[in-house]
C-alpha positions, 0 to 999 in steps of 0.5 A, spaced: 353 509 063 351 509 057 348 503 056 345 504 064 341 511 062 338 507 055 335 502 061 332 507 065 330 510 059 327 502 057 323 502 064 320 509 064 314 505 062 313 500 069 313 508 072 306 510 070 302 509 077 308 512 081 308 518 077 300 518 079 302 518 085 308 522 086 302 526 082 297 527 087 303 527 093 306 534 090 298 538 088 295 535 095 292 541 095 288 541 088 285 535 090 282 537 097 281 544 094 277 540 089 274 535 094 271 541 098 269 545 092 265 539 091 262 538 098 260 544 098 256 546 092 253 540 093 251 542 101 248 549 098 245 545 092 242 541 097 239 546 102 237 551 096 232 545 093 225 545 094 222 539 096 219 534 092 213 529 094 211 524 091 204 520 089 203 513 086 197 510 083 197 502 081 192 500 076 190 493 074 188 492 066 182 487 064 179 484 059 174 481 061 171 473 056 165 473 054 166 467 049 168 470 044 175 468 046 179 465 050 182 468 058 189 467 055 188 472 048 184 477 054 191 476 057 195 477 052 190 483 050 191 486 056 198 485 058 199 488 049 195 495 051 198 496 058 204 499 054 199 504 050 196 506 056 204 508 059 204 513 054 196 516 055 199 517 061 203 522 059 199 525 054 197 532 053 189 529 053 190 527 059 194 534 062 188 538 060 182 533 063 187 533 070 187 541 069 180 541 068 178 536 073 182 540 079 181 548 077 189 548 079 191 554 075 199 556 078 201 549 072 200 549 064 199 542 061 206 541 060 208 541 068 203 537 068 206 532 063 212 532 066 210 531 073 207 524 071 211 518 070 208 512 068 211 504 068 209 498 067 211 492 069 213 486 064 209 481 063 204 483 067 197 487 067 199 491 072 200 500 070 203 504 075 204 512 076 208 516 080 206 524 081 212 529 083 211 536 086 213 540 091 207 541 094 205 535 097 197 537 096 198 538 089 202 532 088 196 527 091 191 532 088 193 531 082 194 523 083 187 523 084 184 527 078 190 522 073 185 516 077 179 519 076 180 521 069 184 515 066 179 510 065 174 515 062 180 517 057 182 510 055 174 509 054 173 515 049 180 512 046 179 504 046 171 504 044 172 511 039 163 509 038 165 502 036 160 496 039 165 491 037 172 494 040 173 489 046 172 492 053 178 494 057 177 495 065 183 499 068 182 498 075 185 502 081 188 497 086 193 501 090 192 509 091 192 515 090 197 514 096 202 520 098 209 519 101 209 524 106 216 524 106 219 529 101 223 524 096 228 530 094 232 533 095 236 527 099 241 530 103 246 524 105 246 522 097 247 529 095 254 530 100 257 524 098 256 525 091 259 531 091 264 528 096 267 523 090 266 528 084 270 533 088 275 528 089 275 525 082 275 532 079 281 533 084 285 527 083 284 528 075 286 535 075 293 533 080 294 528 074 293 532 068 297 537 070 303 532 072 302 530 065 301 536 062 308 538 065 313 537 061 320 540 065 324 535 069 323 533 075 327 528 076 334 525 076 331 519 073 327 522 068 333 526 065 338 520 065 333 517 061 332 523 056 339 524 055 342 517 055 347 521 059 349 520 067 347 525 071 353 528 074 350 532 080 343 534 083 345 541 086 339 542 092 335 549 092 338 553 097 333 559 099 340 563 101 343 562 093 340 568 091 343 573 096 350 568 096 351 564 090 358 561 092 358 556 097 364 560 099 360 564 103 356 558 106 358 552 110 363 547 109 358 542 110 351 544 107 347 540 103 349 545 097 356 545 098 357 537 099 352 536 092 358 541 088 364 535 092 360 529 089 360 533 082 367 534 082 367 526 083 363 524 079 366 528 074 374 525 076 372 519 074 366 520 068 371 516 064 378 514 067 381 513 060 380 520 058 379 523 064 376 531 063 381 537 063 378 542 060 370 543 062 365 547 058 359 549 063 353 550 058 345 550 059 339 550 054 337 557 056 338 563 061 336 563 069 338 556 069 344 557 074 350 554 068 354 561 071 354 560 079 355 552 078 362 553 073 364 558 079 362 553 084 364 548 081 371 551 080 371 553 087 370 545 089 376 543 084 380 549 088 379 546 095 382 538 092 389 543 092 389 543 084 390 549 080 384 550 077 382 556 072 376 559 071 374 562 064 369 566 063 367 564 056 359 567 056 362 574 051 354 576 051 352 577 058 358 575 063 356 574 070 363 571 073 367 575 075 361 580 078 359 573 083 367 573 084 367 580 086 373 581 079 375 587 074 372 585 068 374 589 064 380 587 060 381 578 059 379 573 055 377 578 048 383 582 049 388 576 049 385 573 043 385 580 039 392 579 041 392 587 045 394 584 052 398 577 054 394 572 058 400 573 064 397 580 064 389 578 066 389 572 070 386 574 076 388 569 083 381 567 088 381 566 095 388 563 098 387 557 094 390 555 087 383 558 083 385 563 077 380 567 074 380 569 067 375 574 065 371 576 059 374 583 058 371 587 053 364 585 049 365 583 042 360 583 036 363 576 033 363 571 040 362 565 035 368 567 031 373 568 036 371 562 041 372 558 035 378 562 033 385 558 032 387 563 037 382 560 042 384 553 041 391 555 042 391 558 049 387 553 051 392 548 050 398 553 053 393 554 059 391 546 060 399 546 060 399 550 066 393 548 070 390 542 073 384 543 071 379 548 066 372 550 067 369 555 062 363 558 063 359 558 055 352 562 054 346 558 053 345 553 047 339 555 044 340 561 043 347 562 040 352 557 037 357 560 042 357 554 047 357 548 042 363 552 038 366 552 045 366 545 047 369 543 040 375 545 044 374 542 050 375 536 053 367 535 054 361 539 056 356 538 061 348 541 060 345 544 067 339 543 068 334 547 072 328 542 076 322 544 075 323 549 069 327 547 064 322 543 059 324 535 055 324 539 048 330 544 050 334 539 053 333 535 046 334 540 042 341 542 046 344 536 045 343 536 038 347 543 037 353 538 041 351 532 037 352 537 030 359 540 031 361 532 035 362 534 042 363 530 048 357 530 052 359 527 059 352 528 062 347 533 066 347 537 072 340 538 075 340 545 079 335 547 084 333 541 087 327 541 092 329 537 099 321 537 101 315 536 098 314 529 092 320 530 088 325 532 094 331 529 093 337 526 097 331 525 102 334 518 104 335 519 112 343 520 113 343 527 115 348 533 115 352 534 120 349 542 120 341 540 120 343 538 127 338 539 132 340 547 134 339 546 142 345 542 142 350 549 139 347 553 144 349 548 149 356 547 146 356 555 146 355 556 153 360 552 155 366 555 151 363 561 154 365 558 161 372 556 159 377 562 161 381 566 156 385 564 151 382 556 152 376 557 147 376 551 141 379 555 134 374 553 128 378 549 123 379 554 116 376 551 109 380 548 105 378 554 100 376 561 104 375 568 102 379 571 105 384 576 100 379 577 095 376 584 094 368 585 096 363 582 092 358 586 090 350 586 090 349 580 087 346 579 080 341 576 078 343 568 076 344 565 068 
């Protein structure tokens, strides 16, 4: 198994794009938030933009021959004084002749330059330039002044009063014309930009929180982190908080059958040293180790073996508080020699189920799990009782599990889905591997059946998740059998009946 679990582990790498998947599948509602916050703040950017016009201007640079060269070098001096020409175009020499020719009084020199953008083609005499504004009759007004007054400017700048500087001729061939349709804002452009940012942004997101989410989702994930098998996938069950025993549900829920295949799994984890005496331990509080040792001990009960439940948590007990148990007087008590272990055993339900509680709190749990005293009732017990499950505290907040498991046939690592992180269960496994326990493997807790990491989703339903129109038609025909002849419901193999009330319950360790 171990061997497998390393080869999963080997194989995480081939899971990238299935995790992005699986990303998207369970934050779907990141990305269409994203996608929608990005649809509209590009229709409000869209309908709050001011519509921009555009004007274009299209000269054609000269220099005419008159023997002192050749047509060619006239070319290649026009075509090389095109590029200057791009930058007068944009010059503040340019913006205060256009300001003075127009009288436009709402702009300074420097909207002025910006509104105009200037290019030339390559290897041509052809200069071009494209005036922006919200005003369609300012844009063309303002393409017409850069007409009149780039010729005169280039003049003043070219000849600089020299007769010998060549005579450079800038010619308007096409404009000052004006698109009467407004360049900006383009609705179609805009939505499907925000569309795809939105959706890029989502779909980022959604995968940067998977990534970023360091707590096991998965059997596959676990069984790889642990090189350990998963014995057990308990389901999430909203009605586990009000009742945590599966006594107290149905015979054939989803929940109960997860606790039967554990208790297989956990037969024949190794047949050459088969498991008598179990600790049931987790990396932290609130992961269920307390409700899964009770259950699980309920599931060994209901295969007709004598099975006895230790509640060994001495630092926060909750054992015999689901069980609806006296708690008082147990475990400590024996082990301090005050009473004998026949005197605080407690029988559960009709089956072969002990329990044996935590007693009084002590102030030194570490010393007396660790005791000779404990290893020594340990082995009376397991010469009793087919089967021993001991409820232990978390692992990394006291040393008492691991001192526990030392005593044990192996332990087992609840792991809560969604909550407990990779770094825990790392650090919890060492505190086993530090003192030599046996890990025999993981049990992940808490389970979704919906959503993308539900599990045990593979089409073979429970006879319970029958359509329920099919009950009420069953019930109505036993209503219509005479007195006396309706069918009897078979008993559990494991009932409550017999044993005291169970009070509110607590909250789950």
């Amino acid at each position: 198994m171990r061997q497998a679990a390393g080869d999963e582990a080997a194989r995480t790498g081939d899971h990238d794009l299935k995790t992005y998947f699986r990303a998207v599948r369970k934050y779907w509602w990141i990305v269409v938030l994203a996608t929608l916050i990005g649809l509209g703040l590009s229709i409000a950017a869209t309908f709050r933009a001011q519509p921009e016009y555009e004007s274009t201007i299209t000269w054609f640079v000269s220099t005419p021959t008159d023997g002192t060269g050749t047509a060619l070098q006239a070319d290649q001096y026009a075509q090389r004084r095109v590029n200057s020409y791009v930058g007068v175009l944009g010059s503040e020499a340019l913006a205060d002749r256009v300001l003075s020719s127009t009288g436009i009084t709402d702009m300074t020199r420097a909207q002025v330059q910006r509104s105009i953008a200037a290019s030339a083609d390559l290897n041509t005499v052809l200069l071009s330039a494209t005036v922006t504004d919200t005003s369609d009759t300012r844009s063309l007004q303002i393409a017409g002044a850069v007409a009149a007054q780039l010729g005169a400017l280039v003049d003043d700048l070219d000849n600089s009063g020299s007769a010998d500087a060549p005579n450079v001729q800038l010619n308007v061939i096409s404009g000052p014309t004006l698109n009467p349709t407004p360049v900006s804002p383009r609705p179609t452009l805009n939505i499907g930009l925000g569309l795809l940012v939105g959706l890029a942004a989502g779909l980022a997101l959604a995968i940067l929180r998977q990534v970023l989410d360091t707590t096991v989702r998965s059997p596959q994930v676990l069984r790889a982190l642990t090189k350990a098998p998963v014995l057990g996938v308990i389901s999430f069950d909203r009605g586990a908080r009000k009742s945590p025993l599966i006594s107290d549900s149905s015979a054939r829920s989803l929940r109960a059958e997860s606790f039967r295949q554990l208790r297989t799994n956990l037969q024949f984890v190794d047949v050459q040293q088969p498991v008598r005496v179990l600790v049931v331990t987790s990396s932290l509080a609130g992961e269920g180790k307390s409700s899964t040792a009770v259950n699980l001990a309920m599931t060994f009960s209901d295969s007709g073996q004598r099975v006895l439940l230790i509640e060994a948590d001495l630092r926060r007990p909750r054992v015999a508080d689901y069980m609806g148990l006296e708690r008082s007087v147990g475990l400590t008590n024996v082990l301090l020699g005050q009473v004998s272990i026949d005197d605080v055993l407690q029988p559960w339900g009709r089956g072969g189920l002990t329990v044996l509680p935590s007693g009084t709190i002590p102030p030194n749990p570490s010393e007396l799990l660790g005791s000779p005293s404990m290893a020594e009732l340990l082995d009376s017990l397991a010469a009793t009782f087919d089967m021993i499950v001991i409820d232990t505290p978390p692992l990394l907040p006291v040393t008492d599990a691991a001192v526990a498991a030392t005593r044990s046939d192996g332990a087992v690592l609840v792991v809560r889905h969604g909550k407990t992180s990779r770094n825990d269960i790392a650090t919890a496994l060492r505190s086993l591997d530090a003192v030599g326990a046996r890990f025999l493997g993981t049990i992940l807790t808490m389970a979704p059946t919906r959503g993308a990491d539900r599990y045990g989703s593979s089409g073979y339903g429970y006879y319970e998740d029958k359509p329920r129109r099919r009950d009420r038609a069953a019930g109505a025909a036993v209503a219509e059998l005479p007195p006396g002849d309706e069918p009897q419901a078979p008993q559990a193999p494991s009932t409550a009946t017999g044993r005291r009330d169970v009070p509110a319950p607590v909250p789950e360790s």
